[in-house]
DSSP file (Angstrom, degrees, kcal/mol; ACC not computed):
  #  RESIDUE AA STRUCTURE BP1 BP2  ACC     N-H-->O    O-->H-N    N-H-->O    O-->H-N    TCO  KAPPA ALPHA  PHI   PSI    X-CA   Y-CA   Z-CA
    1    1 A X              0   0    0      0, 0.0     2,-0.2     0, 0.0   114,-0.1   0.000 360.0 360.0 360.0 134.3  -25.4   40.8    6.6
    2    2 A X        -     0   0    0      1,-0.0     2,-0.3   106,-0.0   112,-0.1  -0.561 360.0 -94.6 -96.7 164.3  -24.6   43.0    3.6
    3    3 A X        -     0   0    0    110,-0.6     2,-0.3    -2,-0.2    73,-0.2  -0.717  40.2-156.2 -75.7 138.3  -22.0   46.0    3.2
    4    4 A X        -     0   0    0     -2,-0.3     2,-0.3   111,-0.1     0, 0.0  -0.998   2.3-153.2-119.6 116.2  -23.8   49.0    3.8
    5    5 A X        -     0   0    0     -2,-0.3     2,-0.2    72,-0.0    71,-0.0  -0.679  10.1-140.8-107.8 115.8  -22.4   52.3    2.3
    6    6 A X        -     0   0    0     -2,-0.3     2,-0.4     1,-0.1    -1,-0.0  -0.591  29.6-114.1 -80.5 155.1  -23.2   55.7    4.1
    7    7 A X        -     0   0    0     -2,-0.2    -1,-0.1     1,-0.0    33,-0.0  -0.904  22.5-109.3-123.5 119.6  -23.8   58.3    1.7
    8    8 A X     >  -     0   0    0     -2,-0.4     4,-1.7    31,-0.2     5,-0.1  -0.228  22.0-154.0 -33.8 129.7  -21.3   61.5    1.3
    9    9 A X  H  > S+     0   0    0      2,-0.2     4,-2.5     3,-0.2    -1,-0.1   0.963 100.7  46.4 -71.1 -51.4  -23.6   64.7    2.9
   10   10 A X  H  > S+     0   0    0      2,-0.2     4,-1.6     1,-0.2     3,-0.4   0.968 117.9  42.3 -72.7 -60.7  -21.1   67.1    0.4
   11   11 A X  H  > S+     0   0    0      1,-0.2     4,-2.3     2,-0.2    -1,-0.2   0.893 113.7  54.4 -66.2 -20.9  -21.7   64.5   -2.6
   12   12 A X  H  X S+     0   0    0     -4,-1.7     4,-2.0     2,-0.2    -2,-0.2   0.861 110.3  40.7 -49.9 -44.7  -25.3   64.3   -1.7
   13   13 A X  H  < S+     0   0    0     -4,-2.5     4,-0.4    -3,-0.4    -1,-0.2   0.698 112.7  54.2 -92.4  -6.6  -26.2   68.1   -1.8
   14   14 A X  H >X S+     0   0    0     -4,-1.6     4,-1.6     2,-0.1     3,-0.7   0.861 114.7  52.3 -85.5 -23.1  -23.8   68.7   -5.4
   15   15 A X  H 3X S+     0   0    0     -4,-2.3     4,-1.5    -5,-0.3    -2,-0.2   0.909 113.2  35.1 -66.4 -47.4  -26.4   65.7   -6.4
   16   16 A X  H 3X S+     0   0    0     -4,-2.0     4,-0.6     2,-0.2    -1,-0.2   0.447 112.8  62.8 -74.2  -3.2  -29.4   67.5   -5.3
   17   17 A X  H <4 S+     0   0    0     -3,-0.7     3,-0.4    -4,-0.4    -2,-0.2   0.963 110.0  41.1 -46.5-104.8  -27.6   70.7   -6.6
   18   18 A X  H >X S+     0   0    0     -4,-1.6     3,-1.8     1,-0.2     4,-0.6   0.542 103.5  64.1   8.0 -67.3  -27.7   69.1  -10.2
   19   19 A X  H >X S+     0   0    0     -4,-1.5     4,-1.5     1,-0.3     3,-0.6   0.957  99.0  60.0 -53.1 -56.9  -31.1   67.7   -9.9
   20   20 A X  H 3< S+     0   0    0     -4,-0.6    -1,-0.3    -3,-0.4    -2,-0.2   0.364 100.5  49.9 -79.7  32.0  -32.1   71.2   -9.7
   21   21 A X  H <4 S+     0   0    0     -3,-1.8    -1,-0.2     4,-0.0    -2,-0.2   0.694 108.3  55.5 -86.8 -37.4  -30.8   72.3  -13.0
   22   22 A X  H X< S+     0   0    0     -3,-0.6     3,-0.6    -4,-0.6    -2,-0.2   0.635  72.8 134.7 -82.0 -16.0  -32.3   69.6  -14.7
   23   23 A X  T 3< S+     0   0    0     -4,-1.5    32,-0.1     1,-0.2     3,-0.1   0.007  83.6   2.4 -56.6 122.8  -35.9   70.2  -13.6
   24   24 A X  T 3  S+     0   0    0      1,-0.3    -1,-0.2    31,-0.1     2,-0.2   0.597  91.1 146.2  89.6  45.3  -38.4   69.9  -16.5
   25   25 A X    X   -     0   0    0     -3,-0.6     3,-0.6    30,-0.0     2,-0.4  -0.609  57.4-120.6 -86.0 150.7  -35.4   68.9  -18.9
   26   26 A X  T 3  S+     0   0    0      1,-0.2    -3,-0.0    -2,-0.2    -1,-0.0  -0.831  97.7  17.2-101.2 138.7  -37.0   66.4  -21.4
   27   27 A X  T >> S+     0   0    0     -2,-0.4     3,-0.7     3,-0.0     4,-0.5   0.738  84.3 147.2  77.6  28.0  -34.9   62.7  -21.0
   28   28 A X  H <>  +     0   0    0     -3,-0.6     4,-3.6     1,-0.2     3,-0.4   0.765  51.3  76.0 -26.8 -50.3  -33.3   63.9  -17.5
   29   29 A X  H 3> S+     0   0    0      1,-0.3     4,-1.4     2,-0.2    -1,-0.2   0.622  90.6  46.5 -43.0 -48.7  -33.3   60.7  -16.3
   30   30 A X  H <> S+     0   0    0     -3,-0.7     4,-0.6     2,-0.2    -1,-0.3   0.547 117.5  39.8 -63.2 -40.9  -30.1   59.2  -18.2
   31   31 A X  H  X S+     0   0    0     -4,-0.5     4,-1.1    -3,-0.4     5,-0.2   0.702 117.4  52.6-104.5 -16.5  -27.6   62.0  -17.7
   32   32 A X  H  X S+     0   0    0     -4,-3.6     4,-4.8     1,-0.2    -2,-0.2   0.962 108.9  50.1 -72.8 -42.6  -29.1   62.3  -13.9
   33   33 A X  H  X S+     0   0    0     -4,-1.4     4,-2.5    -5,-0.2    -2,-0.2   0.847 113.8  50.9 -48.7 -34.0  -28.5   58.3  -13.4
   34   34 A X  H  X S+     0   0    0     -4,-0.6     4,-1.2     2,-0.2     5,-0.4   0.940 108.8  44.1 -55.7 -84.2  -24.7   59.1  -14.8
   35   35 A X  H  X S+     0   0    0     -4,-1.1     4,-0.7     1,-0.2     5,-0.3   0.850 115.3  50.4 -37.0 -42.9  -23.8   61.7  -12.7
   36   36 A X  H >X S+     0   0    0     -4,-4.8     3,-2.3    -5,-0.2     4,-2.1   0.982 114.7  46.1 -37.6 -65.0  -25.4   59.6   -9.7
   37   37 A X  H 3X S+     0   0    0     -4,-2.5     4,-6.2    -3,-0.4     5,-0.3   0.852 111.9  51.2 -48.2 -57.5  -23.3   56.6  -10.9
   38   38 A X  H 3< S+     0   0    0     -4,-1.2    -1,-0.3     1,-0.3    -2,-0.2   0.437 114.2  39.0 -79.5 -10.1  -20.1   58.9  -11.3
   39   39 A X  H << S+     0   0    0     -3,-2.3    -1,-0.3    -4,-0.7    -2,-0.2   0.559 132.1  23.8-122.3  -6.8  -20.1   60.6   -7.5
   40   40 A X  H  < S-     0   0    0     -4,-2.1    -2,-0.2    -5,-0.3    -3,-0.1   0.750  97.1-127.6-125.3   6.7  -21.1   57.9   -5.4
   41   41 A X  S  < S+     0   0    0     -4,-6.2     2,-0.3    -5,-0.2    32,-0.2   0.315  88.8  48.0  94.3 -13.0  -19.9   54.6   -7.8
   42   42 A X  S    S-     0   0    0     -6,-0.3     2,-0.5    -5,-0.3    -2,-0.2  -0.903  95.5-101.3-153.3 174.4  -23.9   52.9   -7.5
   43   43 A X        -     0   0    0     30,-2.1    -6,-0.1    -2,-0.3     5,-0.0  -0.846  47.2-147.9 -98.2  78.7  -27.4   54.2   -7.9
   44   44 A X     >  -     0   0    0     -2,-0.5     4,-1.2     1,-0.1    31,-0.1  -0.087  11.7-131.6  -1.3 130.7  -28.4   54.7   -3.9
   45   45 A X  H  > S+     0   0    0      2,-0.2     4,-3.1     3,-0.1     5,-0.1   0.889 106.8  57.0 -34.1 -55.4  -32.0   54.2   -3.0
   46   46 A X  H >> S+     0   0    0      1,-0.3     3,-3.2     2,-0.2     4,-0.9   0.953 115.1  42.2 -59.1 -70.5  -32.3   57.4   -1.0
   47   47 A X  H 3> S+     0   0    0      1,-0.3     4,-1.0     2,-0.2     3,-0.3   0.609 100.8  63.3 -75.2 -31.3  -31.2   59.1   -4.3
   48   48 A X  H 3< S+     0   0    0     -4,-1.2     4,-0.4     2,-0.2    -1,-0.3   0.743 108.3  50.1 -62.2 -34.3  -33.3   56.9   -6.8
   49   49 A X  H <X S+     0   0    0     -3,-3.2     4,-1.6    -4,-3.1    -2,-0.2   0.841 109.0  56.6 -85.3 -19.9  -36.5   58.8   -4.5
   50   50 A X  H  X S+     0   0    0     -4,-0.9     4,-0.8    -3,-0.3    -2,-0.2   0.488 105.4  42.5-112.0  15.4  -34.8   62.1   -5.1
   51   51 A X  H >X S+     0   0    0     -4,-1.0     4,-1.2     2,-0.1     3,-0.6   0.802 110.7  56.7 -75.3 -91.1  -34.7   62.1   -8.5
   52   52 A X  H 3>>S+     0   0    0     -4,-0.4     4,-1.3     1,-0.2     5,-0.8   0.652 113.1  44.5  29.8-107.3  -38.0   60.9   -8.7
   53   53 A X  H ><5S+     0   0    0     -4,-1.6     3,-1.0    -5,-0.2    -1,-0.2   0.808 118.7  40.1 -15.0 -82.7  -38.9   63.8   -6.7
   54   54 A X  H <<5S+     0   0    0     -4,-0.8    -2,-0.2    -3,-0.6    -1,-0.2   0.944 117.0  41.0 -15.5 -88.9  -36.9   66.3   -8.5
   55   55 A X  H 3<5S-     0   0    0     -4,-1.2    -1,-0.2   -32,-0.1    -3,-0.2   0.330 108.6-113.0 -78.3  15.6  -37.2   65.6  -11.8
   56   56 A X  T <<5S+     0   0    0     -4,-1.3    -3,-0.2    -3,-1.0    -4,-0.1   0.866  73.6 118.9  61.2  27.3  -41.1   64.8  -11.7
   57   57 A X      < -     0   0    0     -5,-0.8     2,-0.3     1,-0.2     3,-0.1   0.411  68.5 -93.0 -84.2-127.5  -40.9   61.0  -12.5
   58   58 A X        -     0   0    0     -2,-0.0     4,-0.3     0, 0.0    -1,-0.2  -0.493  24.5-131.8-170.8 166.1  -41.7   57.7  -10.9
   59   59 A X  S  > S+     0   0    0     -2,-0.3     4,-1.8     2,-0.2     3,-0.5   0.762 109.6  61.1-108.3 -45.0  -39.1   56.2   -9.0
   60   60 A X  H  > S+     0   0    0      1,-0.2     4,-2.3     2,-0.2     5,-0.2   0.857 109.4  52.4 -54.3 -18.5  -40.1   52.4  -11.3
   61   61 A X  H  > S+     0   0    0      1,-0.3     4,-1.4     2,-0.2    -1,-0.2   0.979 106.4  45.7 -81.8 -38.5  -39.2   54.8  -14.2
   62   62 A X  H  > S+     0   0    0     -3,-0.5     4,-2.5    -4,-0.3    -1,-0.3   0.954 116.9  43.7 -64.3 -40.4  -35.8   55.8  -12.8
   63   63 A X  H  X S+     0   0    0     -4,-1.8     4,-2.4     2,-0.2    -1,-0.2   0.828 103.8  68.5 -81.8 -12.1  -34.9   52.1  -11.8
   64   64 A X  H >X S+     0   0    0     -4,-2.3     3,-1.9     2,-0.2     4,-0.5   0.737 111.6  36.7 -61.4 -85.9  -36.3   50.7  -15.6
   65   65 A X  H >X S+     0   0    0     -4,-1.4     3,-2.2     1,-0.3     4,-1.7   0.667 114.4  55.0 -50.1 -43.4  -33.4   52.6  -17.0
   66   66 A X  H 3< S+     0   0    0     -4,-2.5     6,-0.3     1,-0.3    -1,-0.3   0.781 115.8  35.6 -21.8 -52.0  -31.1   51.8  -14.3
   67   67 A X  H << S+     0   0    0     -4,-2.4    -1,-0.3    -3,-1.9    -2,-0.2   0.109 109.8  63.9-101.5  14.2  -31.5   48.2  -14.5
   68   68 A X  H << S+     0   0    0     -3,-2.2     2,-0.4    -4,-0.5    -2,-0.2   0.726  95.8  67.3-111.9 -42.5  -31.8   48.2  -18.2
   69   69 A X  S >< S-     0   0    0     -4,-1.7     3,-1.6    -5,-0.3    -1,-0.1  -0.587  70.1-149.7 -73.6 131.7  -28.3   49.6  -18.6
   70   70 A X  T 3  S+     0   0    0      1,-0.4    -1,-0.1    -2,-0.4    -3,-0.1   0.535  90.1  71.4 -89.6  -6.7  -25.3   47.3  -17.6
   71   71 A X  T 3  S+     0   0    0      1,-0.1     2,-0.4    -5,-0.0    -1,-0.4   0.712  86.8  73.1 -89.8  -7.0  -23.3   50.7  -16.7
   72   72 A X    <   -     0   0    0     -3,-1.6     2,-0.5    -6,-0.3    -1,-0.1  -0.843  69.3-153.1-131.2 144.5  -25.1   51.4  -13.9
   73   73 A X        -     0   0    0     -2,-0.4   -30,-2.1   -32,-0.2     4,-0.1  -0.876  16.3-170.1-106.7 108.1  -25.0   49.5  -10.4
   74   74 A X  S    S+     0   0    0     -2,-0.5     2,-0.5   -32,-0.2   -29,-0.1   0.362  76.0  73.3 -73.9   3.5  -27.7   49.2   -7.8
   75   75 A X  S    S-     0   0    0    -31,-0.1    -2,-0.1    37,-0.0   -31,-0.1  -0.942  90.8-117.5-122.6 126.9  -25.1   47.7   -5.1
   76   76 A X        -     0   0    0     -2,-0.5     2,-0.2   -73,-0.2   -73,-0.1  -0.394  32.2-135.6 -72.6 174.2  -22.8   49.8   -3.7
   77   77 A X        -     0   0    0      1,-0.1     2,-0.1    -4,-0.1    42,-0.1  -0.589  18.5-135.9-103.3 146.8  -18.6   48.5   -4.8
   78   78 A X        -     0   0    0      2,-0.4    40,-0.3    -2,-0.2    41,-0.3  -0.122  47.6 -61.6 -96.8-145.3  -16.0   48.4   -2.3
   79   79 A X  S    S+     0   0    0     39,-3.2     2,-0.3    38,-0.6    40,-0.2   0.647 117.9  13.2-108.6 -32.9  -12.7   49.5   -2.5
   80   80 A X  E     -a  119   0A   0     38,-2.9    40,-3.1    37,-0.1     2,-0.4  -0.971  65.9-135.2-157.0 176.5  -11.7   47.1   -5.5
   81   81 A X  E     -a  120   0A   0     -2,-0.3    58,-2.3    38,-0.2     2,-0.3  -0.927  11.8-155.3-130.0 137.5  -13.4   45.2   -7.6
   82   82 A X  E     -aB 121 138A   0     38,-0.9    40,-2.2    -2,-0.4     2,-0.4  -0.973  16.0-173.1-116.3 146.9  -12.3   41.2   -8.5
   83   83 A X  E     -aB 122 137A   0     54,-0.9    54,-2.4    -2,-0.3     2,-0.8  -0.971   6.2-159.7-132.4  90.2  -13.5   40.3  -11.5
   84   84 A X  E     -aB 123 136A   0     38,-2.3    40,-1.2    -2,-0.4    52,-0.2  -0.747  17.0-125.7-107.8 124.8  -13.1   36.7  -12.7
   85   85 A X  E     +a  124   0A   0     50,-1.3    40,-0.2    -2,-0.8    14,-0.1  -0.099  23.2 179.1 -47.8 128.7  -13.3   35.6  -16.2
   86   86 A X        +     0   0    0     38,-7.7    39,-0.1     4,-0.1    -1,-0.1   0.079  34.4 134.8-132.2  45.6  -15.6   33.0  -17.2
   87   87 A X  S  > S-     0   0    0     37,-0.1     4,-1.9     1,-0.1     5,-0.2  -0.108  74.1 -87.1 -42.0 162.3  -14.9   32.8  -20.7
   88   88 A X  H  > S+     0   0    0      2,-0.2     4,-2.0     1,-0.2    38,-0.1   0.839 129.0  40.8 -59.2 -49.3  -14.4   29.5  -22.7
   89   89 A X  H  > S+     0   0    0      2,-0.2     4,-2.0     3,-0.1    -1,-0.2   0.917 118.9  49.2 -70.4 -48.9  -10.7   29.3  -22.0
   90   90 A X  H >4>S+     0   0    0      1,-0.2     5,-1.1     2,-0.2     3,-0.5   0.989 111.4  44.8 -39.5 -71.3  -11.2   30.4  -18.4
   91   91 A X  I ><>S+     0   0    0     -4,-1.9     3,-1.8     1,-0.3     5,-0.7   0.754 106.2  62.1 -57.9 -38.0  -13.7   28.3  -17.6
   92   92 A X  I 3<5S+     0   0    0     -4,-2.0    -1,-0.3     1,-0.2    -2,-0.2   0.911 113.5  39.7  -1.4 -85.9  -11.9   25.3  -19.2
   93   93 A X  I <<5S-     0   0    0     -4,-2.0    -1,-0.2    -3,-0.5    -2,-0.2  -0.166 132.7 -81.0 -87.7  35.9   -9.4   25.8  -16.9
   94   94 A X  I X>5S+     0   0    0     -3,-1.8     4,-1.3    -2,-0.1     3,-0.6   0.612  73.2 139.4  73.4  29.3  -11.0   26.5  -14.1
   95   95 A X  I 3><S+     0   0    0     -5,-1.1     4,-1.1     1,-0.2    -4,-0.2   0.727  81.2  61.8 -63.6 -24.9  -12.2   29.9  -13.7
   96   96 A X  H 3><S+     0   0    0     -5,-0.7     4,-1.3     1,-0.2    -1,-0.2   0.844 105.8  48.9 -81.9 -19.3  -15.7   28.4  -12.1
   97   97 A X  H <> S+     0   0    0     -3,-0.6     4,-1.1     2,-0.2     3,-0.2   0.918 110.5  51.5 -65.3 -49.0  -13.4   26.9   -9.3
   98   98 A X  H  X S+     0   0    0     -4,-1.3     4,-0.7     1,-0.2     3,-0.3   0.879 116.5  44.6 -38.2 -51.4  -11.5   30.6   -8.8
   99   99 A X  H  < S+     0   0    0     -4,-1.1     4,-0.5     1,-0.3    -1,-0.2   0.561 108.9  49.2 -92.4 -18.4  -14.7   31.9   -8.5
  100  100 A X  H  X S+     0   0    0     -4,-1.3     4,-0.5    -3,-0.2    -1,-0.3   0.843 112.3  53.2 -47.9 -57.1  -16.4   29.5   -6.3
  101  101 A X  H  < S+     0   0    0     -4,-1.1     4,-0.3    -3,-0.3    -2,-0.3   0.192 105.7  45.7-105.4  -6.1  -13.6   29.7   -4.0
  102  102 A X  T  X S+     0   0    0     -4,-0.7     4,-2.5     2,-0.2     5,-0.4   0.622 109.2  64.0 -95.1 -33.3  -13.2   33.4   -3.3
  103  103 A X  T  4>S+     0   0    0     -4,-0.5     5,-1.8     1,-0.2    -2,-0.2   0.856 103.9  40.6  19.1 -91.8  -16.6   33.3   -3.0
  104  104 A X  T  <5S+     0   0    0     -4,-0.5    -1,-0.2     3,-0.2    -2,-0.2   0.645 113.3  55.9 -48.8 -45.3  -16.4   31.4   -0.4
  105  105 A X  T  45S+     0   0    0     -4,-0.3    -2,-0.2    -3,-0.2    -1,-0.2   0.713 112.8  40.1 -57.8 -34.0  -13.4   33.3    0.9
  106  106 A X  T  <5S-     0   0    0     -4,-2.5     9,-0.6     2,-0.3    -1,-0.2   0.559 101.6-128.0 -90.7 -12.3  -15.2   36.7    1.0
  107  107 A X  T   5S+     0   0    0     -5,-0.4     2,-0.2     1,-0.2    -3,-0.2   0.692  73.7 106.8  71.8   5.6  -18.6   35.5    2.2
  108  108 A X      < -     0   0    0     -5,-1.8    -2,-0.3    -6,-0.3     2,-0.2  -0.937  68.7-122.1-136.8 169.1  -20.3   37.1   -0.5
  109  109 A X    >   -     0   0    0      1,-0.3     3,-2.4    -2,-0.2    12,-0.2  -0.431  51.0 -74.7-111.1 176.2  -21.9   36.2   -3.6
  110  110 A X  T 3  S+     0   0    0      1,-0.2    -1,-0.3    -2,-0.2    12,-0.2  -0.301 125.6  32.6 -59.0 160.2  -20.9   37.4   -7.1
  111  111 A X  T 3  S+     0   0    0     10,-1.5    -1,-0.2     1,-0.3     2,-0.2   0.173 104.1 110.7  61.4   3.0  -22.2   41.0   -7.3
  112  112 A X    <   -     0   0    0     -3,-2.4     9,-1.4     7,-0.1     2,-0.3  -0.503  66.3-120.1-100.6 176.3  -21.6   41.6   -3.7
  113  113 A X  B     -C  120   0A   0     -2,-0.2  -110,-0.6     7,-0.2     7,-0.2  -0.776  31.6-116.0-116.8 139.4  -19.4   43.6   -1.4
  114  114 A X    >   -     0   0    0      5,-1.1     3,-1.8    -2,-0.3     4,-0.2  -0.423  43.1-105.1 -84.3 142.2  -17.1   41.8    1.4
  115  115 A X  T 3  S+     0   0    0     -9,-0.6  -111,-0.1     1,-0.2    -1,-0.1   0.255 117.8  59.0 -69.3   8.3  -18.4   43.0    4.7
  116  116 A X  T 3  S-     0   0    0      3,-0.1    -1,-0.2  -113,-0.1  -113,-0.0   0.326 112.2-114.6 -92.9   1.4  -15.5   45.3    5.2
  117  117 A X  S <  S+     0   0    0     -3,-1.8   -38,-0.6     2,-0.2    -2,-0.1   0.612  83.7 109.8  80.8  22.2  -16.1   47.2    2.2
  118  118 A X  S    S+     0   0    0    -40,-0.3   -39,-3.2     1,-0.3   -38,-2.9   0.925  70.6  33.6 -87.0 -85.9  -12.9   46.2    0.4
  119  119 A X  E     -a   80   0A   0    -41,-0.3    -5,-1.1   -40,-0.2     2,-0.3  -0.814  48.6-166.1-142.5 152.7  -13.9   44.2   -2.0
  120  120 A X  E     -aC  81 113A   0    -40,-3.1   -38,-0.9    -2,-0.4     2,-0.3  -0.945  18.4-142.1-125.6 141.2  -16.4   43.1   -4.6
  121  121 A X  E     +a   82   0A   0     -9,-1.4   -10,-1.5    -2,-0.3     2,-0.3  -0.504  29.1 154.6 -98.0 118.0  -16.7   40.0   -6.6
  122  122 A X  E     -a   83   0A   0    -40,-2.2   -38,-2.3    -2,-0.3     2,-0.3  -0.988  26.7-130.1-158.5-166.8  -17.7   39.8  -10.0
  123  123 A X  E     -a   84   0A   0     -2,-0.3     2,-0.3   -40,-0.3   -38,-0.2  -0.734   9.2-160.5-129.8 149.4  -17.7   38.1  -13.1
  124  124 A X  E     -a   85   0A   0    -40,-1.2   -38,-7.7    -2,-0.3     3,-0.2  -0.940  24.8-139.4-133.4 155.6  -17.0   38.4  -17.0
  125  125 A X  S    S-     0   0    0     -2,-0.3     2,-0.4     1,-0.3   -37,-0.1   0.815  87.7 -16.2-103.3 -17.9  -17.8   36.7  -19.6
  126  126 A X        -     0   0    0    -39,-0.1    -1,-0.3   -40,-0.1   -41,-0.0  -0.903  44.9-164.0-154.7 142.6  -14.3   37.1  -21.6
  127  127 A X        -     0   0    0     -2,-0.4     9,-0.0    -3,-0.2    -2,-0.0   0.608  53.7-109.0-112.6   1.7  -11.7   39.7  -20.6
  128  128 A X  S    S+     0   0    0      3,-0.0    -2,-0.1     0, 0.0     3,-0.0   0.976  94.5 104.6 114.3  92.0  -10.1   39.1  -24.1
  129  129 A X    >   +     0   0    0      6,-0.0     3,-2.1     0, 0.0    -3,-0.0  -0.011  30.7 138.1-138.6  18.9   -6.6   37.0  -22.3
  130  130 A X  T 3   +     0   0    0      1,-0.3     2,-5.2     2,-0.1    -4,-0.0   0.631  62.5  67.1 -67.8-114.8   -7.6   33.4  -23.2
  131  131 A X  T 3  S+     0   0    0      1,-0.2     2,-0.5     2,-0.0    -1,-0.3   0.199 113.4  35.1   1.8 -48.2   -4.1   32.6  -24.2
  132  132 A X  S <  S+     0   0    0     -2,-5.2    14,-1.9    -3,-2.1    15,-0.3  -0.144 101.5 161.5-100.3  52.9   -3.4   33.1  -20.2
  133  133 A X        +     0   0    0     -2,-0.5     2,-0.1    12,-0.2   -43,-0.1  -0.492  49.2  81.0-114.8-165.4   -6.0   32.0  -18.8
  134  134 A X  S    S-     0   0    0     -2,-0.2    13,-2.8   -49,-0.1     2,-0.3   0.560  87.6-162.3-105.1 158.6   -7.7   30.9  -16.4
  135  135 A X        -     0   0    0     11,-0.2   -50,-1.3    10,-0.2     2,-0.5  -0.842  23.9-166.9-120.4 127.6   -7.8   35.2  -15.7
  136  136 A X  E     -B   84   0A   0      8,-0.4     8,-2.9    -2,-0.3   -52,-0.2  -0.959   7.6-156.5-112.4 107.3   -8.5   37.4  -12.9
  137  137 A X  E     -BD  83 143A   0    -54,-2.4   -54,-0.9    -2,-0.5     2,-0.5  -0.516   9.6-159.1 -63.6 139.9   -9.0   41.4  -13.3
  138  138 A X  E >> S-BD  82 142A   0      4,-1.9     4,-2.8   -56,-0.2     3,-1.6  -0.991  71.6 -24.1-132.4 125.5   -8.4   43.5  -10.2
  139  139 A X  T 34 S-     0   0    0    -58,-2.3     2,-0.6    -2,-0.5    -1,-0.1   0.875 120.4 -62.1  64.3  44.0  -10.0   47.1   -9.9
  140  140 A X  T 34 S+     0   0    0      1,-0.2    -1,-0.3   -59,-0.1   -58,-0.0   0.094 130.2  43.3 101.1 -50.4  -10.3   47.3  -14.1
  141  141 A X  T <4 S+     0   0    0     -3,-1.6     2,-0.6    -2,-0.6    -1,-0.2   0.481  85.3  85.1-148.2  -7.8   -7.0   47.1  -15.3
  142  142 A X  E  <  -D  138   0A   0     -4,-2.8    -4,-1.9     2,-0.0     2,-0.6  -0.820  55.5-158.8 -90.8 119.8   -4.7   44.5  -13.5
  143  143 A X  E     -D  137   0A   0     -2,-0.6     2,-1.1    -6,-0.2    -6,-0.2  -0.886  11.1-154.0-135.1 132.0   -4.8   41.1  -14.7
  144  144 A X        -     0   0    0     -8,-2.9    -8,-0.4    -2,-0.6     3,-0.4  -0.608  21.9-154.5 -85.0  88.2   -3.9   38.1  -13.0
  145  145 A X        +     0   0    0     -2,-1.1   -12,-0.2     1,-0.2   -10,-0.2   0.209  62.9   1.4 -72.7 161.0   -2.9   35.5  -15.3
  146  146 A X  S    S-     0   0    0    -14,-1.9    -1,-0.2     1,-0.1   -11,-0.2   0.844  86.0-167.6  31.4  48.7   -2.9   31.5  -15.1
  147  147 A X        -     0   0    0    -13,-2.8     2,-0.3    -3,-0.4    -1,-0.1  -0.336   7.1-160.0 -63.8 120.9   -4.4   32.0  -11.6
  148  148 A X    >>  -     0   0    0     -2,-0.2     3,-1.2     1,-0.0     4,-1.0  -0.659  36.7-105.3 -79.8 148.7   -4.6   28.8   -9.0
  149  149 A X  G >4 S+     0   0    0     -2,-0.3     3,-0.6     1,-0.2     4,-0.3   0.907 125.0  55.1 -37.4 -46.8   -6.5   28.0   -6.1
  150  150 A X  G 34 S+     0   0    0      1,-0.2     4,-0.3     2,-0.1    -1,-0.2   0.457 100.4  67.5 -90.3  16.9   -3.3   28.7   -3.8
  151  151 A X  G <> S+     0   0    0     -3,-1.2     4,-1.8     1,-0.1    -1,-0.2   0.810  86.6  75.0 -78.0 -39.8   -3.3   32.5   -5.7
  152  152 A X  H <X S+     0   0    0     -4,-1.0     4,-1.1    -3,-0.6     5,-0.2   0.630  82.1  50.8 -76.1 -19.1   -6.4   33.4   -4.0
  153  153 A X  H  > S+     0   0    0     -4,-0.3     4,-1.8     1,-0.2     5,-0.2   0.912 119.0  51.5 -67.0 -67.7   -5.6   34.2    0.1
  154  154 A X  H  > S+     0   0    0     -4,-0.3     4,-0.8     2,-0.2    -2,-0.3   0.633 107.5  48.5 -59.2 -29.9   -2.8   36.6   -1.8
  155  155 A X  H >X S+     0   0    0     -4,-1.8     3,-2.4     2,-0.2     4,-1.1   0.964 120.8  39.4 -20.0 -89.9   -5.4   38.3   -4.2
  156  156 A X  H 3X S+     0   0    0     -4,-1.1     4,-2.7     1,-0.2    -2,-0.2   0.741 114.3  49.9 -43.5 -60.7   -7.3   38.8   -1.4
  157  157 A X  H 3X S+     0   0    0     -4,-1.8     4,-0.9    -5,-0.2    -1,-0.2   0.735 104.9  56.3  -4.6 -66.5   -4.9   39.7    0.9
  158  158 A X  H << S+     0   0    0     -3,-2.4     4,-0.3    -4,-0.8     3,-0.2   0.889 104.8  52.6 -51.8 -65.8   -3.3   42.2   -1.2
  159  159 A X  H >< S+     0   0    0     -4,-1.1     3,-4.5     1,-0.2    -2,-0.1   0.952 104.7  59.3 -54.3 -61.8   -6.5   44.1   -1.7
  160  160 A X  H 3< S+     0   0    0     -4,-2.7    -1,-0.2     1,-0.3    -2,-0.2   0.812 107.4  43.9 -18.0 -57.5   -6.9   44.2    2.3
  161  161 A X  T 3< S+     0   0    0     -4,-0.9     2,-0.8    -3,-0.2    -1,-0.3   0.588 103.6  76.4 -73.6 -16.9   -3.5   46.0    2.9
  162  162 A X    <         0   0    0     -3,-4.5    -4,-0.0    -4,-0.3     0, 0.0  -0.767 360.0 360.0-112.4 137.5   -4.0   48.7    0.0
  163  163 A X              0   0    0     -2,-0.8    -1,-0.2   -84,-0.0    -2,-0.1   0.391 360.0 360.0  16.7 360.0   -6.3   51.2    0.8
């Protein structure tokens, strides 16, 4: 079973708000896929059919650029995001093990969302720390340095308890 993310009604209708400024704007598609990305964190289905709609496109057209661009996410996030490096130095030292093993911990597989909505797993291919590694990112901008196997319930943990 995946995490399933309800979609705001008040960011849903400034998103269909929007749409109808852009109508018959030439290259719509790309600043509507931002602004998706930026009020609800992912590209929704439901919303990928009302652009579509809206802006007079195909729905495959909206998800080619979606999926062609690495900013934008077809899965909804939880609440924080870990992010484990699998860079040369990481991996060295065992970043594939970290990553294995929260994995395992969350129930979900990299690019997925822990079934409470907390948190989602993914992976980089350097996060530019090799001196410390092997390296964990939390939510962007925290990074957990020389990380072990017995670090990971308290990652995980941590994230539970905050918000």
């Amino acid at each position: 079973m995946s995490f399933c993310y309800k979609l705001d009604k008040d960011k849903f209708d400034e998103f269909s708000n929007y749409l109808d400024t852009m109508k018959g704007v030439k290259g719509a598609v790309m600043p509507a896929l931002q602004k998706c990305q930026n009020l609800f964190s992912y590209i929704p289905e439901a919303v990928v059919d009302l652009m579509a709609l809206k802006l007079g496109v195909s729905s495959s057209e909206i998800y080619g650029v979606a999926t062609f661009y690495s900013q934008f996410s077809l899965k909804a996030k939880g609440e924080h995001e870990i992010c484990v490096c699998l860079g040369t130095a990481c991996y060295v030292n065992g970043s594939d093990r970290i990553l294995k093993s929260l994995s395992d911990k969350l129930g979900v597989e990299v690019g997925d969302t822990s079934e409470d909505g907390k948190i989602t797993l993914t992976e980089a291919r350097c996060v530019g720390e090799c001196g410390k590694s092997p390296v964990v990112m939390i939510d962007g901008d925290e990074f957990r340095e020389n990380v072990e196997l017995s670090d990971i319930d308290d990652i995980i943990n941590k994230l539970r308890k905050v918000g």
